[in-house]
Structure formats: structure tokens, C-alpha cells
N, C-alpha and C positions, 0 to 999 in steps of 0.2 A: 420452526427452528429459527434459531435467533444469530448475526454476525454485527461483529464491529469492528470499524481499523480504528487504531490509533495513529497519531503522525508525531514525530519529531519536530522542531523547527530546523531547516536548512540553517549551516551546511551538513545535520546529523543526517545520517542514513538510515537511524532508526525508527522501527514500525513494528504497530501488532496488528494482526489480521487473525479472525478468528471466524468459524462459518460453523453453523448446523448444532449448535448449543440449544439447548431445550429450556434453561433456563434466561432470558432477555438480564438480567445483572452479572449473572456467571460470564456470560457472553462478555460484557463491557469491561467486568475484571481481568478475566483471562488476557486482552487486547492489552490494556493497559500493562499489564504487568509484561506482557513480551515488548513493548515500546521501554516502557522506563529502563528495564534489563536489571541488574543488579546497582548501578552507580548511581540510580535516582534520576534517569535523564527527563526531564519538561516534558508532555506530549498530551495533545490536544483530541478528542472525539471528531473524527474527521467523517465519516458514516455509521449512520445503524443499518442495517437489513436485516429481511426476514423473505424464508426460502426461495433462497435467489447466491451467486456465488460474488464472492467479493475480490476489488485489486489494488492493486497497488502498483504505481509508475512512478520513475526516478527522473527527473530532469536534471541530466549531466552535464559536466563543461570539461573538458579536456586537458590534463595536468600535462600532458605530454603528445605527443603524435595520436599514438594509438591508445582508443580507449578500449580496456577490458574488463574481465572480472573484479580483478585486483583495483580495493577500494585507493594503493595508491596513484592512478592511473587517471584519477576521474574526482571533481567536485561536484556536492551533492549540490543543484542549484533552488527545485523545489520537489515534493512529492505530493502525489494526487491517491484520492481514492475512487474507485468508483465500483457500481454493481449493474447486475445482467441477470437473464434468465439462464446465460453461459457463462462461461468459462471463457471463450471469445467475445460473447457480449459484454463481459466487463471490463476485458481486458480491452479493447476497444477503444470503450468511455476511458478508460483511465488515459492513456495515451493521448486521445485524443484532445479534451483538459487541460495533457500534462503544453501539451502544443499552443493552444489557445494564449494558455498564460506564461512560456514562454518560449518566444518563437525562436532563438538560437540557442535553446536547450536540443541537448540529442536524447530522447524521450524513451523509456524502454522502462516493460515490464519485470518488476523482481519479486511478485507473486502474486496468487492467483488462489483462491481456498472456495471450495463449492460445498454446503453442507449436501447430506445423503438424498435430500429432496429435489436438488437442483441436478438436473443434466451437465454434465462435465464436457 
């Protein structure tokens, strides 16, 4: 089983994540198409995997005191992919990455997709 993310370039917030697809091109389509969304947004092949679960981390900056959900609370600084034997192993990688490359980003995971093969 076949996974791909897609990345936006910062400061977009968009991303595909796609996990546990049988076919390896369906896989990369599907990613892409949830990245670009409907408006045609730019986005780059940031991982392939295969049966393993895939993630995705935002490195944020703070539009206000408190950062939350709400995308207007928070600048998107970089986003990272990464993959695991878990669900916590990718999420992990991803975060940890997202730190590496920038170190006063506040780093947090905004999804996580495990195909059927992978441990959740």
C-alpha cells in the first residue's frame, strides 16, 4: 500500500496526505489534488511511503497572544512531512524536522493518516 503528502509553499497551509492506496500513481494524484484544493494552489511532492503511516507538522508564528485552531491566530512559517512504522513514529519525525529547521517555529502536528497495513 502506497502514501504521499503533498506541501504547499509557506505561508499556505495547504497539504495532501494520502496513506494505504494500492495503486503507487492513484496515491500521488489523490495527494495532490487535496494540496492544490479547487483554486490551483502550487504544491510540491514532499514524501512517498509505502506501508508505513504518514504526517504532516505546521511550523507556526503567532498573529496574536494566543495561538489556536483558527487559521487567523497563527502564520504558517514552514510545513514538514514525515513517516513511521506509527502513527506516533511519524508524528514524531514530523515535529521534530519541523524544529530542526525552525527553531522559533511552535511546531505541531495537523495530521497523521496510517494505511490498513500500518499500526495506528
Amino acid at each position: 500500500r502506497y502514501g504521499a503528502i503533498y506541501l504547499a509553499a509557506a505561508p499556505s497551509a495547504r497539504f495532501g496526505l494520502v496513506a494505504g492506496q494500492a495503486d503507487r500513481i492513484a496515491a500521488h494524484r489523490r495527494a495532490e489534488s487535496q494540496c492544490m484544493g479547487t483554486d490551483g494552489t502550487p504544491c510540491r511532492l514532499a514524501l512517498e511511503f509505502q506501508e508505513r503511516c504518514g504526517s504532516v507538522a505546521h511550523g507556526v508564528s503567532g498573529r496574536s497572544m494566543v495561538v489556536t485552531d483558527d487559521p487567523s491566530t497563527y502564520l504558517v512559517m514552514l510545513a514538514t512531512a514525515a513517516s513511521g512504522r506509527s502513527a506516533e513514529e511519524a508524528e514524531r519525525e514530523a515535529v521534530a524536522d519541523c524544529r530542526l529547521r525552525h527553531r522559533n517555529a511552535q511546531c505541531r502536528v495537523v495530521r497523521t493518516q496510517c494505511g490498513p497495513a500500518a499500526p495506528g
